[in-house]
C-alpha positions in Angstrom: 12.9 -1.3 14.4 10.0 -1.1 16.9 6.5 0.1 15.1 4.6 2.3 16.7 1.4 1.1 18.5 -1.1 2.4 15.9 1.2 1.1 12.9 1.1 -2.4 14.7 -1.9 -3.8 13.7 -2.3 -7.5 12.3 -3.9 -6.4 9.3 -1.4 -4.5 7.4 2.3 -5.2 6.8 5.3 -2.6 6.5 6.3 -3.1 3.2 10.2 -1.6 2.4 11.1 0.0 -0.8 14.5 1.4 -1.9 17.2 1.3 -4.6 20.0 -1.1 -4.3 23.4 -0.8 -6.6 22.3 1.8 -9.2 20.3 -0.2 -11.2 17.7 -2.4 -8.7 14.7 -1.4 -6.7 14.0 -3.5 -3.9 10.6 -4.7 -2.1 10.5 -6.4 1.0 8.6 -7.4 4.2 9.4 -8.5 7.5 7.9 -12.2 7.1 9.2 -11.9 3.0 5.6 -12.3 1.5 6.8 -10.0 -0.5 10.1 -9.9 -1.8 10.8 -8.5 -5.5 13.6 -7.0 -6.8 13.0 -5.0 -10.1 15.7 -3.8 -13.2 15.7 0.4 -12.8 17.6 1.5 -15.6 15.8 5.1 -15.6 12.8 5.7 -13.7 11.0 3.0 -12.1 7.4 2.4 -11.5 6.0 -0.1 -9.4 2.3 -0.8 -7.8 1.3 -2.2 -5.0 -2.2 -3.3 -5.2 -4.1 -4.2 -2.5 -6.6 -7.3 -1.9 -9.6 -4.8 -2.3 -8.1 -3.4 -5.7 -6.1 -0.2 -4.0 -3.1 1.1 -5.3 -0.4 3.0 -4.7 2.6 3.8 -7.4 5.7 4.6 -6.3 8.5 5.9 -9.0 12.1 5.1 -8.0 15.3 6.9 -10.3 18.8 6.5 -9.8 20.9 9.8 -10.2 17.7 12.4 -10.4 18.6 15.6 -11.6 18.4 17.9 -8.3 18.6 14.9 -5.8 20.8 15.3 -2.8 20.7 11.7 -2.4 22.0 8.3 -5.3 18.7 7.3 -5.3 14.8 9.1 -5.0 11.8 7.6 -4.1 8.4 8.9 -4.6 4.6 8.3 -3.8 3.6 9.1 -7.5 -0.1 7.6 -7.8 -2.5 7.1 -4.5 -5.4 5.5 -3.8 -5.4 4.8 0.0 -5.1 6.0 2.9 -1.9 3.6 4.1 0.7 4.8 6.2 3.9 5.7 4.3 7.0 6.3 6.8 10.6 8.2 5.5 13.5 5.5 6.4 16.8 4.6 5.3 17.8 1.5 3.3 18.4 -1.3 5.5 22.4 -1.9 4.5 23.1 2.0 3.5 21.6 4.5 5.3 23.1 7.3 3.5 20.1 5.9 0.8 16.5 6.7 1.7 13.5 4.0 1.5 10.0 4.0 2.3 8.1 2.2 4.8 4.2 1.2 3.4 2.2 0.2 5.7 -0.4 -1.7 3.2 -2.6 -4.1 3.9 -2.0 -8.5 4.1 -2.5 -9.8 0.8 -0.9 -6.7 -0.9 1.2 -7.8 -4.2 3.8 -5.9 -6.1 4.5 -5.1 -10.0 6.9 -3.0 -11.8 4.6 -0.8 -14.0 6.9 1.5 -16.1 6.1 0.9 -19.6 2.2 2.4 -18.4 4.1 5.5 -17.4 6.8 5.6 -20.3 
């Protein structure tokens, strides 16, 4: 995947989330400073928080009511201003995924029970 110029800046790093089976969520980056994998038995909530303490929560839910697709993926909380790219899951593109562009230095938690 070629990023477009304005996306490619050595500050930030696209970070990939999507669903995987029908019970995981997956996190990953190109150079795999981040790479998580988190139980989804429901919906999902995970943060990623950047160096200067923004966030961004995304909820994840296998089998949604109403979705046309296995798995949906949402921007549920937002404090920034990052880049967030539609995509495909990178071994099933009949699944969606987003692409975050957040910044170096940005770390990853599953966050559910603060949303149950």
């Amino acid at each position: 995947m070629t990023i477009p110029n304005h996306l490619n800046d050595e500050n930030t790093i696209p970070v990939t989330i999507y669903g995987a089976s029908d019970d995981l969520v997956e996190l990953d980056t190109p150079d795999w400073s981040i790479y998580e994998e988190y139980d989804a038995y429901g919906p999902t909530f995970v943060r990623l928080t950047a160096p200067d303490g923004k966030t961004m929560v995304i909820r994840v839910e296998f089998g949604r009511e109403g979705s046309k697709f296995d798995w949906d993926l949402e921007i549920y909380e937002n404090s920034t201003t990052w880049v967030v790219e539609d995509s495909v899951r990178p071994d099933r593109d009949s699944d969606p995924a987003l692409i975050i562009h957040a910044p170096v230095g940005t770390y990853s938690e599953e966050v559910t029970s603060e949303y149950e």
